[in-house]
C-alpha positions as CSV (number, residue, x, y, z in Angstrom):
1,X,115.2,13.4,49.4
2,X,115.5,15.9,52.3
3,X,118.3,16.9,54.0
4,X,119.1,18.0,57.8
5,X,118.1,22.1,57.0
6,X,114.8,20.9,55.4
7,X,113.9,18.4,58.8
8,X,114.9,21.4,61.2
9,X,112.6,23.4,59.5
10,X,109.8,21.3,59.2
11,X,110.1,20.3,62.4
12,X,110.2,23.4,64.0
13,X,114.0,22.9,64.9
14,X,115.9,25.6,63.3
15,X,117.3,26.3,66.3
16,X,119.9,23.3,65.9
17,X,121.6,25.0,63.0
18,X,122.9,28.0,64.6
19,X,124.7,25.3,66.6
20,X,125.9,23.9,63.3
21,X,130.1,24.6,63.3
22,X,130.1,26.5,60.1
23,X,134.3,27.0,59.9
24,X,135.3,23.2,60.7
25,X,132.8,21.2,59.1
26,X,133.1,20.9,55.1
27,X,129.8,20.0,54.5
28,X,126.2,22.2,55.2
29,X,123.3,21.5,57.1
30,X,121.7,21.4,53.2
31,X,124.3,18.6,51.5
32,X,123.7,16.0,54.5
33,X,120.4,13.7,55.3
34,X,118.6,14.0,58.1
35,X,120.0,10.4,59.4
36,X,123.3,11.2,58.7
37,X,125.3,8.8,61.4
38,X,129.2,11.0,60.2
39,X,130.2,13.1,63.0
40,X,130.2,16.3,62.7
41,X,131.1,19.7,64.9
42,X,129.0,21.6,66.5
43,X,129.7,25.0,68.7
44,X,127.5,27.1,71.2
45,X,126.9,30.4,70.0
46,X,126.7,31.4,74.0
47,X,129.3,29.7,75.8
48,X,131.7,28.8,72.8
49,X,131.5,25.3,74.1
50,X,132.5,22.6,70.6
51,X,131.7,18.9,70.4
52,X,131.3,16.6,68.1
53,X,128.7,14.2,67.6
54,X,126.3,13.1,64.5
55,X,123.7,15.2,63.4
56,X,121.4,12.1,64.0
57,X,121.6,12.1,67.2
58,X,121.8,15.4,68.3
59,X,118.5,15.9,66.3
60,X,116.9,12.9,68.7
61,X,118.0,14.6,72.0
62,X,115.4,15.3,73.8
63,X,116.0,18.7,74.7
64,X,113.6,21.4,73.5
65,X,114.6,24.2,72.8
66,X,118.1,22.8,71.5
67,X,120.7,24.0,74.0
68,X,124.6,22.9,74.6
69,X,125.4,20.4,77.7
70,X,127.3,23.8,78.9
71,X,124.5,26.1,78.9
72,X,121.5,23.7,80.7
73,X,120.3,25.4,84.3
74,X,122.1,23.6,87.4
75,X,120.0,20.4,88.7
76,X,118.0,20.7,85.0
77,X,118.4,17.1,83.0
78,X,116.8,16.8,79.4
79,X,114.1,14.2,81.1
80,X,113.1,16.8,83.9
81,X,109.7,17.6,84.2
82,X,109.8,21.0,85.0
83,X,108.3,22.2,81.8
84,X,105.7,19.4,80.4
85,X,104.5,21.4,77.4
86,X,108.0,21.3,75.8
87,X,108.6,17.6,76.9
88,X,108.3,15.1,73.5
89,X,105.6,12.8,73.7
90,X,108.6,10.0,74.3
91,X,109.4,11.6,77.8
92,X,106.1,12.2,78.3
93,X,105.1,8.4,78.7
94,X,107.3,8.4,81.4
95,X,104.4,9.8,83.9
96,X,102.1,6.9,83.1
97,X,101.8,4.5,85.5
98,X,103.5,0.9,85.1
99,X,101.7,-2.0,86.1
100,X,104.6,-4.1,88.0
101,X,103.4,-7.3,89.8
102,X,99.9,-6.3,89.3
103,X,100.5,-2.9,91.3
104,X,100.4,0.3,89.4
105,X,103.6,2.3,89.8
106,X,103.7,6.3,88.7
107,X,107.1,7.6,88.3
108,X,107.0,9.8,91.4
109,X,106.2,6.5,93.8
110,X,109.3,4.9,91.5
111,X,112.0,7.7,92.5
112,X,110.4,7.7,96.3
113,X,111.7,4.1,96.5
114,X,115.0,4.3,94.3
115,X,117.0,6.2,97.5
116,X,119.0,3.8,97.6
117,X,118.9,0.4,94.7
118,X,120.6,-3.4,94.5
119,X,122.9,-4.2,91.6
120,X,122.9,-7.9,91.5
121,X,124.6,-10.3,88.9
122,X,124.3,-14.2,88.7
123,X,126.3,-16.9,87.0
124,X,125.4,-20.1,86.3
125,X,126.8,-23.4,85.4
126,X,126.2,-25.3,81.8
127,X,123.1,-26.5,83.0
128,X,121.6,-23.1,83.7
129,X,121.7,-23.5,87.8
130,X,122.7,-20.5,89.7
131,X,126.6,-21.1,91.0
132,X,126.6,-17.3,91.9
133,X,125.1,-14.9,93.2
134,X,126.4,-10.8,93.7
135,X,124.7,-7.5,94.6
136,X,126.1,-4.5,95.2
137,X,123.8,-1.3,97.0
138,X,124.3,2.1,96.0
139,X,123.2,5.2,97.2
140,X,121.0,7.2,93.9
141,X,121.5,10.6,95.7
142,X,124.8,10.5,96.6
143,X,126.3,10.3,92.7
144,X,125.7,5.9,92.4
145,X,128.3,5.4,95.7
146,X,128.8,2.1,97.3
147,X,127.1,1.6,100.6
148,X,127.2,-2.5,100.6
149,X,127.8,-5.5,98.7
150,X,127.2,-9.4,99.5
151,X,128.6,-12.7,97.7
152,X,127.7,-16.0,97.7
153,X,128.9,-19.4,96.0
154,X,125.3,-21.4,95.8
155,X,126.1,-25.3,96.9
156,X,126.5,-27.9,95.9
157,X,126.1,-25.8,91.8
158,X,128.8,-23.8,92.4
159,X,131.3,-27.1,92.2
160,X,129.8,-27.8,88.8
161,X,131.3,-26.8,85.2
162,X,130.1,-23.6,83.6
163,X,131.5,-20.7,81.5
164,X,132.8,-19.1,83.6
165,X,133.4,-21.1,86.5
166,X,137.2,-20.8,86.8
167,X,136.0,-17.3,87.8
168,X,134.0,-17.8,90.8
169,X,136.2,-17.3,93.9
170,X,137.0,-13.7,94.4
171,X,141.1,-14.8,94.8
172,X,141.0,-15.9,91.1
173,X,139.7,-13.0,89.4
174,X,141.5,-9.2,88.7
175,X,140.2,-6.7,90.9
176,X,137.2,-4.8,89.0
177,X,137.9,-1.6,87.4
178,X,137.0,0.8,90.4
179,X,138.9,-0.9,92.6
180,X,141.6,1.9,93.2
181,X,139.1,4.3,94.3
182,X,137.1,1.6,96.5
183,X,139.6,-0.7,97.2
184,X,138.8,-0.6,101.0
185,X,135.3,-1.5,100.2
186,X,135.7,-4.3,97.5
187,X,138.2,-5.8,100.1
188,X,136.2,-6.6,102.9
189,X,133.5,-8.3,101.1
190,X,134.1,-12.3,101.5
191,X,132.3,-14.8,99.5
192,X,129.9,-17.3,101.4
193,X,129.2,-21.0,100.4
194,X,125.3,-21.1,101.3
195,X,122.2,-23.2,99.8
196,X,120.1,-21.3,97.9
197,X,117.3,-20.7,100.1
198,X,120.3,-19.3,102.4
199,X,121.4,-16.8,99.8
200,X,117.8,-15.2,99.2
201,X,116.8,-15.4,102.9
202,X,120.2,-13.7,103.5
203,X,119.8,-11.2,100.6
204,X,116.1,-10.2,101.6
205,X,117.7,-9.3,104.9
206,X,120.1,-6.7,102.9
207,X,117.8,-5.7,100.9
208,X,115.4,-4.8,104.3
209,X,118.3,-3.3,106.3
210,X,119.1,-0.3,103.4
211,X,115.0,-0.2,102.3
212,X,115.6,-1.4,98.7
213,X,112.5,-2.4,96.7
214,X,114.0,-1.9,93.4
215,X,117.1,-4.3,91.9
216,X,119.4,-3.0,88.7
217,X,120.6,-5.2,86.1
218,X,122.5,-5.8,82.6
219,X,119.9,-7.7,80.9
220,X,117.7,-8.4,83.7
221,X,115.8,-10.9,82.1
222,X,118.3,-13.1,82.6
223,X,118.8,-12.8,86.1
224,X,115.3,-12.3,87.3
225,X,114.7,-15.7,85.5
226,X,116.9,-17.5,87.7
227,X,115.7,-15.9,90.5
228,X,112.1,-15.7,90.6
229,X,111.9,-15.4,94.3
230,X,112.6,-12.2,94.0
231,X,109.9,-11.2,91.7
232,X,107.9,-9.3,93.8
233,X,111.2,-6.6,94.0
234,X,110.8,-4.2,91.2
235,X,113.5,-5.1,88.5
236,X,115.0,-2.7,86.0
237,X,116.8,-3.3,82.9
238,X,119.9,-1.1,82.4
239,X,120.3,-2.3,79.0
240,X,117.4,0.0,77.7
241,X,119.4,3.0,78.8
242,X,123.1,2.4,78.6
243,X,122.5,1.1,75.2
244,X,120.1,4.1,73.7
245,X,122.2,6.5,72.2
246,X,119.6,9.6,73.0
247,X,119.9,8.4,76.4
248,X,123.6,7.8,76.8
249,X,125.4,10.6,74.7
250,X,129.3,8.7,76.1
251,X,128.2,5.9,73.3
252,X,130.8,6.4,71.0
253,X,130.0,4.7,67.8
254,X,133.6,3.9,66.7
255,X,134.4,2.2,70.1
256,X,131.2,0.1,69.8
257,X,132.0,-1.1,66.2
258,X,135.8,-1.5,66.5
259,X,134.9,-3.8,69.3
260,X,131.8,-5.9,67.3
261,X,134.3,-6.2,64.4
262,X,136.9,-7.2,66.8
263,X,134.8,-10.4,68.1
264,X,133.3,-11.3,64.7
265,X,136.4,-10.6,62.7
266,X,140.2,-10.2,63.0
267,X,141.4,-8.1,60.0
268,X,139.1,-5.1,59.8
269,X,140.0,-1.1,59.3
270,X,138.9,2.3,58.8
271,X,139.1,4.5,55.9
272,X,139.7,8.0,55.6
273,X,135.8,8.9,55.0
274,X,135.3,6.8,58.5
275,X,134.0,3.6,56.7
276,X,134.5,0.5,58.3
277,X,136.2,-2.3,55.8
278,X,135.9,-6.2,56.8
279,X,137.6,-9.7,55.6
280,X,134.9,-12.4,55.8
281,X,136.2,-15.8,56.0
282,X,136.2,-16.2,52.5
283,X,138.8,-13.8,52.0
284,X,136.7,-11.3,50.6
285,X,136.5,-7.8,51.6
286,X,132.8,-6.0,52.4
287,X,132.3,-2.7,53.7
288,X,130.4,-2.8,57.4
289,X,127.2,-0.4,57.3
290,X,127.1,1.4,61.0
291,X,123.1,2.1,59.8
292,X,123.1,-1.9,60.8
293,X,124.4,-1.1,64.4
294,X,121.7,2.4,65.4
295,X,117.9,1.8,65.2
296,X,115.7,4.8,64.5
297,X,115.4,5.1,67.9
298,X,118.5,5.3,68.9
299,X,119.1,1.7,70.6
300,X,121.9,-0.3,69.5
301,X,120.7,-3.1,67.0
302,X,123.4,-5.2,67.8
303,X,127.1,-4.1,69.7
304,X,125.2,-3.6,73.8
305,X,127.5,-5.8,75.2
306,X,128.2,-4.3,78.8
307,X,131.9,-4.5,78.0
308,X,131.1,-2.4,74.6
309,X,129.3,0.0,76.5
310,X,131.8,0.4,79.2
311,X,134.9,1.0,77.1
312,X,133.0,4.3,75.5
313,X,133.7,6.4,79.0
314,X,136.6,8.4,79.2
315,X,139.8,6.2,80.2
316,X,137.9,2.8,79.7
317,X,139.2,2.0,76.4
318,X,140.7,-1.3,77.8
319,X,138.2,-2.4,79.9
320,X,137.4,-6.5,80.2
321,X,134.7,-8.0,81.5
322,X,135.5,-10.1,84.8
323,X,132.3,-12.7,84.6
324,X,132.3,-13.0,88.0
325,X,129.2,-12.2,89.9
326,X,130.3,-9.6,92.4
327,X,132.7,-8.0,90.2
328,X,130.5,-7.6,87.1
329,X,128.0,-5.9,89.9
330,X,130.0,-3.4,91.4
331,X,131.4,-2.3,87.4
332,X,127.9,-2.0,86.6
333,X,127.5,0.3,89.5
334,X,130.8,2.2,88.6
335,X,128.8,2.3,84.9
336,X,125.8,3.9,86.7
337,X,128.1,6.6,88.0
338,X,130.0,7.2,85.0
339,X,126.6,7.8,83.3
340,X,125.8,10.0,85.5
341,X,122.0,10.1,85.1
342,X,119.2,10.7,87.5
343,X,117.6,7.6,88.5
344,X,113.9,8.7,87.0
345,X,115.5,8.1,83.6
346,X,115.0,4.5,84.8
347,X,111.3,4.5,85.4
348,X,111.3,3.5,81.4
349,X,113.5,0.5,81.7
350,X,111.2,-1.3,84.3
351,X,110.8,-5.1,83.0
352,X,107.7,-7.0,82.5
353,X,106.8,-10.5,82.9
354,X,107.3,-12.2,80.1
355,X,104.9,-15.5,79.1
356,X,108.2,-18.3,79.9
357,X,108.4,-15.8,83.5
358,X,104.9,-15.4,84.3
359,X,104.8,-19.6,84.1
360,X,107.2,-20.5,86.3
361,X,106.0,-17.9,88.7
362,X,103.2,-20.1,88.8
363,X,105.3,-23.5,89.5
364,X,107.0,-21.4,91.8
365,X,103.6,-20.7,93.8
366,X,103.1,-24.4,93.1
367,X,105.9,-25.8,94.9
368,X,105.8,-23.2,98.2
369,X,102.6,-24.6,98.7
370,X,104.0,-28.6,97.9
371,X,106.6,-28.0,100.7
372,X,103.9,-27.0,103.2
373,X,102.3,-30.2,103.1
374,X,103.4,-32.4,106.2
375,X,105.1,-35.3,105.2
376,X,102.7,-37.6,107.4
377,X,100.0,-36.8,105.0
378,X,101.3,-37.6,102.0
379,X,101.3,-41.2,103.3
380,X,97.7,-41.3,103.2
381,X,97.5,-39.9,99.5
382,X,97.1,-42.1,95.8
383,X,99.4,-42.8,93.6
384,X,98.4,-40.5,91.3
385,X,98.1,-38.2,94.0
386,X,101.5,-38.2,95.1
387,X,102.5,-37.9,91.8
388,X,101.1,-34.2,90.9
389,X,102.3,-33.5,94.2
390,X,105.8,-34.2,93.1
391,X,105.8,-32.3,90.1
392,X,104.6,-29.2,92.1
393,X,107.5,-29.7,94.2
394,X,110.1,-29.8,92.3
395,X,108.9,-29.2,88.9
396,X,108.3,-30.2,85.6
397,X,111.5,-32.8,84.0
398,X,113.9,-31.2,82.1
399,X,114.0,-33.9,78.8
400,X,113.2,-36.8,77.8
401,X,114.5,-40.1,79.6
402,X,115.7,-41.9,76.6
403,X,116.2,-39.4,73.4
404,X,112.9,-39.0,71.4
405,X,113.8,-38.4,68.3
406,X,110.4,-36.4,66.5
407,X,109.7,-35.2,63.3
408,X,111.5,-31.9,62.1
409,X,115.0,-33.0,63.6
410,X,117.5,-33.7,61.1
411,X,118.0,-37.5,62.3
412,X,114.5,-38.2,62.0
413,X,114.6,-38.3,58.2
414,X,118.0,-39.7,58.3
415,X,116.7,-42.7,60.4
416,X,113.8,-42.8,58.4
417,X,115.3,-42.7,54.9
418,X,118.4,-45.2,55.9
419,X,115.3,-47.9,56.6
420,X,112.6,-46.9,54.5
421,X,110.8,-46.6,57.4
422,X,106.5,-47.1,56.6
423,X,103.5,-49.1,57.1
424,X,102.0,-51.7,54.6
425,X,98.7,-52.8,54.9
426,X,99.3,-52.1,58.7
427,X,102.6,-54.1,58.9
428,X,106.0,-52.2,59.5
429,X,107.8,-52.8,56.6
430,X,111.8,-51.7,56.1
431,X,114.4,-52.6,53.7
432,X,115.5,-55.3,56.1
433,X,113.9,-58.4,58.4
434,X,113.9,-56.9,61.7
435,X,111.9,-58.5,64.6
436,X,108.1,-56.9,65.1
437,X,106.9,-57.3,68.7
438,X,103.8,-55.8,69.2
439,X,103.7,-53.3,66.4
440,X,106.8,-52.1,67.6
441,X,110.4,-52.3,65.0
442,X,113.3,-53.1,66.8
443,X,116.9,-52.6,65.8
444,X,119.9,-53.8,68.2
445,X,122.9,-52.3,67.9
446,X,124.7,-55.1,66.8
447,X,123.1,-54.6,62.9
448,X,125.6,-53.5,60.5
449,X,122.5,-50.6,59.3
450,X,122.3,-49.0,62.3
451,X,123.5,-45.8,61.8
452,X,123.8,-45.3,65.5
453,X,125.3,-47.1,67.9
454,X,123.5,-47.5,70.4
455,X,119.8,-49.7,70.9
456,X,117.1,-47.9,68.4
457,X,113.8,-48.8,67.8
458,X,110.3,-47.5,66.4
459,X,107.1,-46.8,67.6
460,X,103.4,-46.2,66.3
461,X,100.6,-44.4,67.9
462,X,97.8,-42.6,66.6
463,X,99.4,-43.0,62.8
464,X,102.3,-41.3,64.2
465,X,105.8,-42.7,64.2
466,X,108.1,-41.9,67.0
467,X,111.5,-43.2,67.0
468,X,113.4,-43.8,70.1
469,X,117.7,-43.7,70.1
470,X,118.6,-45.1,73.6
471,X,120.7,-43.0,74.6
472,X,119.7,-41.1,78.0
473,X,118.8,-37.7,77.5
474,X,119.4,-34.4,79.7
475,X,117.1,-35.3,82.6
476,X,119.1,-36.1,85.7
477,X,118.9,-33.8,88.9
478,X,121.5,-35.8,91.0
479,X,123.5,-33.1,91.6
480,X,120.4,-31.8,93.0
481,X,120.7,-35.5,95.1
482,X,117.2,-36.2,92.9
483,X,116.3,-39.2,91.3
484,X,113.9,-39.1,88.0
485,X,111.2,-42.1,88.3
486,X,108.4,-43.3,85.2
487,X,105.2,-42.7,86.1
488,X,104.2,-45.5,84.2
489,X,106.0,-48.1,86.3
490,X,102.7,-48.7,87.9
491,X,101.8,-50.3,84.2
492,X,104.9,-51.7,83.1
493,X,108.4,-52.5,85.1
494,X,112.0,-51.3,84.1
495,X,111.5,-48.3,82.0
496,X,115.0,-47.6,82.5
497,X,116.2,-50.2,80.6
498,X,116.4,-50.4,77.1
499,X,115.5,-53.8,76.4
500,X,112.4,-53.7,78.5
501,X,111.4,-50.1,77.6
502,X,111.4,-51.4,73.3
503,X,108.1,-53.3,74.7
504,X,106.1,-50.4,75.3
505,X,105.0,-46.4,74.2
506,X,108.1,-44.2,73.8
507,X,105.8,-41.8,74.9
508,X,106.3,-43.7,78.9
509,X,110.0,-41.8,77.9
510,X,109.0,-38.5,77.2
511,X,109.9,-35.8,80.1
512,X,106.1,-35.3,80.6
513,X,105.8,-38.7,82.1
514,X,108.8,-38.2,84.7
515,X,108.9,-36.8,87.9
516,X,111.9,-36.2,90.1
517,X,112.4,-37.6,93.6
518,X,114.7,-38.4,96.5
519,X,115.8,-41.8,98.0
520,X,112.7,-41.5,100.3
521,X,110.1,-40.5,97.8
522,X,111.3,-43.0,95.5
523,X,110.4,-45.9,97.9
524,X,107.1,-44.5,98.4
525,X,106.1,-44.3,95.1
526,X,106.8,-47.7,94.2
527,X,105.4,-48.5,97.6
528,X,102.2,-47.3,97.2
529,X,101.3,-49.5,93.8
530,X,103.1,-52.1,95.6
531,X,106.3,-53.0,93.4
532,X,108.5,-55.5,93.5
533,X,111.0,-52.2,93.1
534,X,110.3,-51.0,96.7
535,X,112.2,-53.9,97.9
536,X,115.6,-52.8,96.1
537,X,115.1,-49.3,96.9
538,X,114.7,-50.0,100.5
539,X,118.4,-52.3,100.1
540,X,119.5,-48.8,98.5
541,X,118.9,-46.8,101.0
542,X,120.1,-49.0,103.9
543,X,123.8,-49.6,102.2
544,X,123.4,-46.1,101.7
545,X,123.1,-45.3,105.5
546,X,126.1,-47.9,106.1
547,X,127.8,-45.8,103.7
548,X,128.6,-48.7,101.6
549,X,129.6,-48.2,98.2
550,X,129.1,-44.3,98.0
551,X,129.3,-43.3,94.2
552,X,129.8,-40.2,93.6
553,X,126.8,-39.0,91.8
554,X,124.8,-40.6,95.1
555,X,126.6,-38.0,97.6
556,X,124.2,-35.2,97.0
557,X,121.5,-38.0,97.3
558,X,122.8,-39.1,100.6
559,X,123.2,-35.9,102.1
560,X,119.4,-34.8,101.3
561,X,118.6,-38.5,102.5
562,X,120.6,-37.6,105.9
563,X,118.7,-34.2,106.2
564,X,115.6,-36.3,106.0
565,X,116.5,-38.5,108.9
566,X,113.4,-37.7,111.3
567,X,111.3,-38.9,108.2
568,X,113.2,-41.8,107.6
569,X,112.8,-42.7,111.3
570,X,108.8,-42.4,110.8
571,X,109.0,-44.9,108.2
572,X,110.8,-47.0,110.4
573,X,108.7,-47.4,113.6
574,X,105.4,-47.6,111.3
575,X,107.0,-50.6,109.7
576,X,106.7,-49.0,106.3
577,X,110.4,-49.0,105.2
578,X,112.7,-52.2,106.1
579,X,110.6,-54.6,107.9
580,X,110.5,-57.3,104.4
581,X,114.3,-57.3,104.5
């Protein structure tokens, strides 16, 4: 097996050993591999400057020839381009040019429009809605400094439960780690209750005022998945960098794995030799490999939470995450500054669309387009026609009305197996005498078998059993003031109940046959197939108006309702809406 000497030399790296600290390391360049993740000392030969630091990742730096962070020329950074033939062919990607939203970008058009960049952070509630939104902007050429910062609570989301919703208002949360050095700053931001077309037109304003194209997060993914309105903004990962240890040299592997083993387990400790010792919850003790925490190339396998990352600069041993949305941007700003990189070394870190992205960019496109359509002319459209324009509006459902419970899910078999579930010369058969109505196997909930309680039945098309628990699933948009309709109510009446619903497909339950709707589009759509239901809606609407009997999931349903009022009125003198009453 080789050792370090033997890589330096067959690398053409010798120079790193004259670096080696000869007097306070015990060990030689020729009795430690060439991965060896120990830290060891190291000392200039010019400058006398020591540090410490593994032998891995000094041998990864990107530097070439091998110098000491003392002796680099002023304004010269390990990814400068001042030299190409002596840049690795890592650094050398950087020049080629990224395609971002279809656009190529070279890294010299990148750093023309990173002057100045947006932070932004968002929080959302248990149901993945954005209750939060935070950017900070920072000046790149003047060392990361704050220039501005917005915040806004998204309505009506921001009144809903989530994670981290006790940390919303700026009042409730500790000041963020800078906030001594920009405490005048951080104080006169306020936070705004806005909708959410509010917040982005408000936010594409800020980002127009400073001339920011390009928008920084931790784990951008995240965010630029909730906020796909901003898509055409070039977004940027940080995570790539802040968690590469040839990128950020502050990553200090103890810090990172004292505070993994801190999460995952309480009784953990280091030995003499610097291995890490564990308790599992069995009581057993197991040595923790760091090899399982830095990939070849240097990223962090596991351990890149920002609040891991942040504790490894000087003086930010204690550091805890706030989880509120302005906050968390302005310490990943403060993060930037500590790291102290030029903002080129970002160019790599640009994010791509990815498939689940790139899809609801196009429902996205779908439902712009859906709101442009006057409401006078979908009067004039089909059924079916008013339907797909519905779902481009607002979207695909997010489950199933009534549980579907399909093969592969652990109560499939159960339900299965409990009743012997299976077909017999075409008849359902089971261990019991249940009612068959129409090739369809009902069990109430009042049989002693059932091993749920609540209405179940079976179902089988195309040699395919489905089996339905009636219990209703995670559709509902009301706090969205939506309603969720069947589209096949035009073939059979009151899906929504269980009793009724047993007498048909379960597949008339499954989220692709659902669309959402408001009070308004509701009546229309039983309206236009001419249901008996169009009458009741109507009743709805009007004791709605009265505000008779407001329940409190029907609020946000009456207040879109009362936003649609010159609509409403339209319906009125046509003699559409209220004239059978």
């Amino acid at each position: 097996m080789r050792n370090f000497k033997e890589w330096c030399i067959d690398n053409n790296r010798e120079e790193i050993l004259t670096y080696w600290d000869y007097d306070k390391n015990t060990l030689q360049p020729s009795e430690v591999p060439p991965k060896c993740l120990e830290k060891v000392y190291w000392k200039c030969p010019v400058c006398g400057l020591s540090w410490q630091n593994t032998p891995y990742s000094e041998a990864n730096l990107t530097q070439t020839p091998f110098r000491c962070r003392n002796c680099k020329k002023p304004n010269q950074s390990s990814f400068s381009k001042k030299n190409d033939s002596e840049m690795p062919a890592r650094v050398k990607r950087l020049g080629r040019p990224k395609q971002v939203n279809g656009c190529s970008l070279t890294i010299d058009n990148f750093i023309a429009n990173a002057h100045k960049i947006g932070i932004i952070d968002v929080e959302t509630t248990f149901s993945d809605e954005v209750m939060s939104v935070g950017i900070v902007i920072v000046d790149t050429e003047k060392n990361y400094d704050f220039v501005d910062a917005r915040y806004w609570l998204i309505d009506p989301y921001y009144q809903s439960p989530g994670m981290f919703a006790h940390m919303l208002h700026l009042s409730d949360c500790n000041p963020p780690f800078i906030y001594k050095e920009a405490q005048v700053f951080i104080d006169s931001i306020q936070e705004k209750i806005t909708s959410m077309d509010t917040c982005l037109e408000e936010l594409r304003q800020l980002m127009g005022i400073h001339n920011c194209q390009i928008l920084f997060a931790y784990n951008a993914h995240f965010d630029k998945r909730h906020l796909l309105e901003l898509s055409d903004y070039i977004w940027v990962d940080m995570i790539s960098v802040m968690a590469n240890c040839t990128l950020n040299t502050n990553i200090d592997e103890d810090v990172i794995t004292d505070s993994l083993l801190s999460d995952q387990y309480t009784d953990h400790w280091k030995d003499r030799k610097g291995h890490w010792f564990c308790k599992g919850c069995g009581g057993d003790t197991f040595q923790y490999s760091i090899d399982d925490l830095i990939s070849p190339t240097g990223k962090l396998r596991k351990g890149y939470k920002f609040a891991y990352i942040f504790r490894c600069f000087p003086g930010c041993s204690t550091y805890q995450e706030t989880h509120n949305g302005l906050f968390d941007a302005i310490d990943e700003a403060t993060a930037l500054k500590y790291l102290g990189l030029p903002v080129s070394v970002f160019y790599s870190a640009i994010t791509k669309d990815t498939k689940n992205e790139q899809a609801k960019r196009v429902l996205l496109k779908k439902k712009i387009e859906a709101q442009k359509i006057p409401f006078i002319d979908t009067l004039d459209m089909s059924y079916q026609e008013y339907v797909n324009y519905l779902i481009d509006k607002y979207g695909p459902a997010k489950g199933d009305y009534f549980q579907i419970i399909r093969k592969g899910d652990r109560r499939y078999e159960e339900i299965a197996d409990c009743y012997a579930i299976k077909r017999k010369n075409n008849v359902l058969v089971g261990r019991k005498k249940y009612p068959i109505i129409d090739g369809h196997y009902t069990v109430s909930a009042g049989d002693q078998h059932s091993i749920f309680d609540a209405f179940t039945y079976w179902y089988y098309e195309k040699d395919e059993l489905y089996i339905c628990w009636a219990k209703k699933g995670n559709y509902s948009k009301t706090y969205d003031g939506l309603l969720c309709h069947h589209i096949d109510e035009n073939k059979a009446e009151l899906l929504s109940t269980p009793e009724f619903a047993s007498l048909h497909p379960i597949t008339y339950q499954s989220a692709d046959r659902l669309v959402y709707c408001d009070y308004i589009e509701h009546f229309l759509l039983h309206h236009k197939y001419g249901s008996e239901g169009a009458k009741l809606i109507a009743g709805t609407i009007k004791s709605l108006l009265l505000q008779n009997a407001v329940e409190d999931w029907q609020k946000p349903c009456l207040e879109r309702l009362l936003h649609r009022s010159e609509d409403l009125k339209y319906l009125i003198r046509q003699g559409i809406i209220f004239n059978d009453l």
